[in-house]
C-alpha positions in Angstrom: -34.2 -7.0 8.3 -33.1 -8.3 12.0 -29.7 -8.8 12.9 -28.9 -12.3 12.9 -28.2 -13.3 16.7 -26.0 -16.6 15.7 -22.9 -17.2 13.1 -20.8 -19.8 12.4 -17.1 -19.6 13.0 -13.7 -22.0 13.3 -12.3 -22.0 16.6 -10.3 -23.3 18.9 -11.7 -25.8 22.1 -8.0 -25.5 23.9 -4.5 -24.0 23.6 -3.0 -26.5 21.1 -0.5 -27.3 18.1 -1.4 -26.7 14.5 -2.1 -30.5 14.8 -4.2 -31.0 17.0 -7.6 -31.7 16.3 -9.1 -29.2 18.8 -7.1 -25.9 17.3 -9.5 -25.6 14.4 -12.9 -26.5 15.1 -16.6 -25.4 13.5 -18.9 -23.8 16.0 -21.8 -22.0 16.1 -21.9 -18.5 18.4 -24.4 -16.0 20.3 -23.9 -12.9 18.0 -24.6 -9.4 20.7 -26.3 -7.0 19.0 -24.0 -4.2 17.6 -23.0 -1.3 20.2 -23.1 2.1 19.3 -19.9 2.3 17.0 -20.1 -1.3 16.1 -20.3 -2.5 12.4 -22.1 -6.2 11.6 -18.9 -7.5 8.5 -20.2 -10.4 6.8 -16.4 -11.6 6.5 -15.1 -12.7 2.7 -11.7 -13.2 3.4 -9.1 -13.4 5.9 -5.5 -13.4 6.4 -3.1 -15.3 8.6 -0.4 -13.6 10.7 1.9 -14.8 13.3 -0.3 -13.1 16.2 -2.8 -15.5 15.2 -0.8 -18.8 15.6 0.6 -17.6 18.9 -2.8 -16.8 20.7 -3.6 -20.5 19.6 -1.1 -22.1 21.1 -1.2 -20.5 24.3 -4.8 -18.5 25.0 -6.0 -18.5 28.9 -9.7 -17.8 29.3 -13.0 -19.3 28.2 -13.3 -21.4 24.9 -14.1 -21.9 22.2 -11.5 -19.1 20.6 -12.4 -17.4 17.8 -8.8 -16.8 16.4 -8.0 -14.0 13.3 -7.5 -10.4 12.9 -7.1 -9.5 9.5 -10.9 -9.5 7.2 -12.4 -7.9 4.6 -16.2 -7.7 3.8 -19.7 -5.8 3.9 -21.4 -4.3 6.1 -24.8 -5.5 7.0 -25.5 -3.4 10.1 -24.1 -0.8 12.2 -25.0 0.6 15.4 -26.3 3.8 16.0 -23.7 6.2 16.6 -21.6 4.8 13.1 -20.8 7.8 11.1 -18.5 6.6 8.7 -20.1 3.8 7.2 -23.5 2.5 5.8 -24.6 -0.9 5.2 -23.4 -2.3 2.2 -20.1 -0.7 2.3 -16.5 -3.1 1.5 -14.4 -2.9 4.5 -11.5 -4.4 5.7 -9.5 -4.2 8.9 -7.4 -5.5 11.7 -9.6 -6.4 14.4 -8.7 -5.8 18.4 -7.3 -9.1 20.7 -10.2 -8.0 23.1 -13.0 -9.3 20.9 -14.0 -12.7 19.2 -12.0 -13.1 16.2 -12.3 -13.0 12.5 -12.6 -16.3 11.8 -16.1 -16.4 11.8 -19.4 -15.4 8.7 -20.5 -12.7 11.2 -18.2 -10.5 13.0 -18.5 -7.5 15.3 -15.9 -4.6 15.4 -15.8 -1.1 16.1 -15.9 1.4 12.8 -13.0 3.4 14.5 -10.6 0.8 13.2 -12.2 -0.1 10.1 -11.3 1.4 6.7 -12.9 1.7 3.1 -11.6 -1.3 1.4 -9.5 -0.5 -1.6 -12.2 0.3 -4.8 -8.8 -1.8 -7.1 -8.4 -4.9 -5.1 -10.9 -8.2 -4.2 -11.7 -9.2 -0.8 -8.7 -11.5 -0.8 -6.2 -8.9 -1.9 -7.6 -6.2 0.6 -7.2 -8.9 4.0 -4.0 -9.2 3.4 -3.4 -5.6 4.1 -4.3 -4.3 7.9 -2.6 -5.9 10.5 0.3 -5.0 8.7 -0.3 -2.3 7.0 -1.2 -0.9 10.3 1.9 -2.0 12.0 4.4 -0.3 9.4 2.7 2.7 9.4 2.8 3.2 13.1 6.3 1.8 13.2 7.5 4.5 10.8 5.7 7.3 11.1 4.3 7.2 14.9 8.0 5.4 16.3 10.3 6.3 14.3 8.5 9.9 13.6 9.8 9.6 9.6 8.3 12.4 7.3 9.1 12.7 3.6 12.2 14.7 4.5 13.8 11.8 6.0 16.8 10.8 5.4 18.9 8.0 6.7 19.2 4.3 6.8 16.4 1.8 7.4 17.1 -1.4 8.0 14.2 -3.9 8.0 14.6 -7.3 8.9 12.8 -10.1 7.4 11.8 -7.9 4.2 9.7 -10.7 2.4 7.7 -11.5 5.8 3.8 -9.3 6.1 5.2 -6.6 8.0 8.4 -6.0 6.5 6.6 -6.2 2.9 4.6 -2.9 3.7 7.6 -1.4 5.8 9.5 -1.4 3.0 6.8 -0.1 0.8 5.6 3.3 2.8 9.4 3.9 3.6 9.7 4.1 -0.3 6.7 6.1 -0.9 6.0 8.3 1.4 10.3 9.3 3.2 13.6 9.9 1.4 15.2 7.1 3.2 17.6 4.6 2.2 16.2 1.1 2.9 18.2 -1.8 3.3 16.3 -5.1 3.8 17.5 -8.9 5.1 16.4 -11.9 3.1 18.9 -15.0 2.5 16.8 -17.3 -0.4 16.4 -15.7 -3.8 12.8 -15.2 -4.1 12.8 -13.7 -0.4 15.4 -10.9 -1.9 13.5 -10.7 -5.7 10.5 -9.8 -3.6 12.0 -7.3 -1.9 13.9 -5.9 -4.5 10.6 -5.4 -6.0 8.7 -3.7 -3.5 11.3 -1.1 -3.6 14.0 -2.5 -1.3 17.7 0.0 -2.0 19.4 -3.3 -1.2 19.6 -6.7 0.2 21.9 -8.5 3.0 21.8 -11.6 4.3 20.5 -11.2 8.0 23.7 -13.7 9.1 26.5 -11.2 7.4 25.0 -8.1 8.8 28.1 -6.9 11.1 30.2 -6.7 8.0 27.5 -5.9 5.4 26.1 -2.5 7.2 27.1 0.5 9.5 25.7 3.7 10.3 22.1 2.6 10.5 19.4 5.0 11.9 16.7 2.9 12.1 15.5 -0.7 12.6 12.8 -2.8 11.9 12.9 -6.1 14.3 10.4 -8.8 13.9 13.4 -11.3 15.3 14.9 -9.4 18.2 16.3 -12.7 20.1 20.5 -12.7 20.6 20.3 -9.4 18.1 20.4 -6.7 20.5 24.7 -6.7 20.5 24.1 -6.5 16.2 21.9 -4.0 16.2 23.7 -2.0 18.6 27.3 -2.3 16.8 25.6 -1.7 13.1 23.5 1.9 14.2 24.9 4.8 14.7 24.4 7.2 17.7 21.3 7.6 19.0 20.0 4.9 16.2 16.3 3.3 17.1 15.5 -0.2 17.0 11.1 -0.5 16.5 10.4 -4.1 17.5 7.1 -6.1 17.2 8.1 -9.3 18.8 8.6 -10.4 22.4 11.7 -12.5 23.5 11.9 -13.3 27.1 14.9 -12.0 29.1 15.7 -9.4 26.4 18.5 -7.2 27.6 19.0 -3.6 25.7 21.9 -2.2 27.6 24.3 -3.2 24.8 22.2 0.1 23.3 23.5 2.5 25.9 27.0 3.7 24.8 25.8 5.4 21.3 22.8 6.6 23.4 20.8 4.1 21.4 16.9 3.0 21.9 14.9 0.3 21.8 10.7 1.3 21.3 7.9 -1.2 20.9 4.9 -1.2 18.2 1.8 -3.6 19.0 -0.7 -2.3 16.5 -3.7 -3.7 18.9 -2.5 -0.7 21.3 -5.0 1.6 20.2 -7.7 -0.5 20.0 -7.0 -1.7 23.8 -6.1 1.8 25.3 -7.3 4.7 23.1 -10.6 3.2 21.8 -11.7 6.6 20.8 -9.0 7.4 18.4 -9.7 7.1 14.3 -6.4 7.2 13.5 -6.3 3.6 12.7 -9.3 4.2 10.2 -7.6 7.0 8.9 -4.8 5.2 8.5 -6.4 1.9 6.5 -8.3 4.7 4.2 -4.9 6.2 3.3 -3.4 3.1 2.2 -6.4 1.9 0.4 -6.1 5.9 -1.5 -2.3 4.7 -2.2 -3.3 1.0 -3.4 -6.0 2.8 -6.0 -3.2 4.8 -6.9 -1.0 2.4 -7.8 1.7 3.4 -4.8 1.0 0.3 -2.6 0.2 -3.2 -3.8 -1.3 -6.2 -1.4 1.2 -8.8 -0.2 -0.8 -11.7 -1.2 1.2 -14.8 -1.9 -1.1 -17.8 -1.0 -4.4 -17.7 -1.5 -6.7 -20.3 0.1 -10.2 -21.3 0.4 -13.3 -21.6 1.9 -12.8 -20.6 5.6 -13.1 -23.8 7.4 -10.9 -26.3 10.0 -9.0 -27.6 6.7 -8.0 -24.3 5.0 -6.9 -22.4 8.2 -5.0 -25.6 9.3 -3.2 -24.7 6.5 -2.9 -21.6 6.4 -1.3 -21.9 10.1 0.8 -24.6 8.9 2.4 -22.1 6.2 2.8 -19.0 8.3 4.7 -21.0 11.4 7.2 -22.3 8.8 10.1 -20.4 8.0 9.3 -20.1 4.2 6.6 -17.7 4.1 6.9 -14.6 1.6 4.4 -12.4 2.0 0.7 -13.3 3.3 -1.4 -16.4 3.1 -5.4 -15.5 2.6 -8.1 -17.9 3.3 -11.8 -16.8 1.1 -15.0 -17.9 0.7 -17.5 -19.9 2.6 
């Protein structure tokens, strides 16, 4: 069969609100032919994340933008040099900023960031899972250089958002730390209490509720810094995914504390040759079968079109989101 050389996709014609009418858009696309580690996905489902609602509002460059990261599918061709996959295999993955997004039937990525979707969970289960799956793990165990000797005290703020959801998960299953999560409404703290949370603070109380933290999780890192530094102890690590402007870390200097970055698209961008993000996705799909992990999914949406991802935008920029919000289905 020939590979198709066209797909449909939702996109957006200009930087723009969740509003306007020219964020979320049906187009139809040139397809390039897979290169040598490329897999062909014919995308089921995908989820929403706050990556994706901040390239729409802001992108420079040509249009129409194909926004999303997080699918999960089959694949219906692979170039020639793909060794870890054959066509008709479940995937799912995070994608790379560098390439058209998911959003789209067809969709191109390289097989070094893809993994085997998990054999106990459907398509909309499975894209909730990379992105962040991807980010905890290299927050914990590439940042913070955790093992399952650790021991200590993790806080991770935001606990019910898609990141914090599968922090607190590997910290439980694969270290021996204590993990304290932030969450102020009562189903934000059930739902972290459940995915294995030791406790939960309110993320306004933390200079009396904590002390001696080792490690932190920051999603929200705007006018914390001066928290963060009073609640660690010496030489504590804050790992932080977002980017406020004028942040200033010297409040960190006098326990000799530090302040590290995770951006999960890293690899992708500057080590394209490296697996470990495959390796990675294939581990937590082993601990999902097991019955270790569970997906994050909390809203589940459908088919993939300007309406449904409207939505799905809508949710995840509003500040009640618990867990992830999947859009399925064509």
């Amino acid at each position: 069969m020939s590979t198709p050389n066209t797909t449909r996709a939702v996109a957006a014609l200009r930087p723009g609100t969740v509003d306007d009418p020219d964020s979320f858009v049906e187009v139809d696309l040139d397809l390039p032919a897979p290169g040598p580690h490329d897999l062909l996905v014919e995308v089921r489902a995908v989820s929403v994340n706050p990556a994706d609602h901040k390239v729409r509002s802001s992108f420079d460059g040509d249009a129409p933008k194909v926004l999303g990261y997080d699918a999960a599918g089959v694949v219906v061709a692979a170039g020639e040099r793909v060794g870890a996959f054959a066509v008709g295999d479940e995937v799912y993955y995070a994608g790379s900023i560098a390439r058209p997004g998911t959003n789209a039937r067809l969709h191109l990525v390289d097989e070094r960031i893809v993994g085997h979707k998990p054999a106990t969970l459907d398509f909309a289960e499975a894209a909730a899972l990379p992105l962040t799956a991807i980010t905890a793990w290299e927050t914990l165990f590439d940042r913070m250089r955790l093992t399952a000797d650790s021991t200590g005290t993790l806080l991770v703020v935001a606990g019910a958002g898609g990141v914090g959801s599968m922090v607190i998960q590997l910290a439980r299953a694969l270290t021996g730390v204590t993990v304290v999560a932030t969450a102020s409404r009562p189903e934000s703290r059930r739902w972290a209490l459940d995915l294995g949370a030791h406790s939960v603070v309110d993320h306004r109380e933390l200079r009396s509720a904590v002390s001696g933290v080792d490690w932190v999780f920051s999603p929200f890192s705007a006018g914390n810094v001066e928290t963060f530094a009073q609640i660690m102890g010496v030489g504590g690590q804050v790992v932080a995914i977002d980017e406020p402007e004028g942040l200033d870390t010297l409040p960190l200097k006098a326990k000799s504390q530090t302040w590290t970055w995770e951006l999960m698209f890293t690899r992708p961008l500057h080590d394209p040759e490296s697996t470990a993000q495959r390796e990675l996705l294939d581990e937590v799909a082993r601990l999902v079968d097991a019955g270790t992990l569970r997906t994050t999914l909390t809203q589940r949406l459908g088919p993939i079109s300007p309406d449904t991802l409207r939505a799905a935008h809508r949710a995840v920029e509003g500040s009640g989101m618990v867990g992830k919000v999947v859009v399925e289905g064509w």
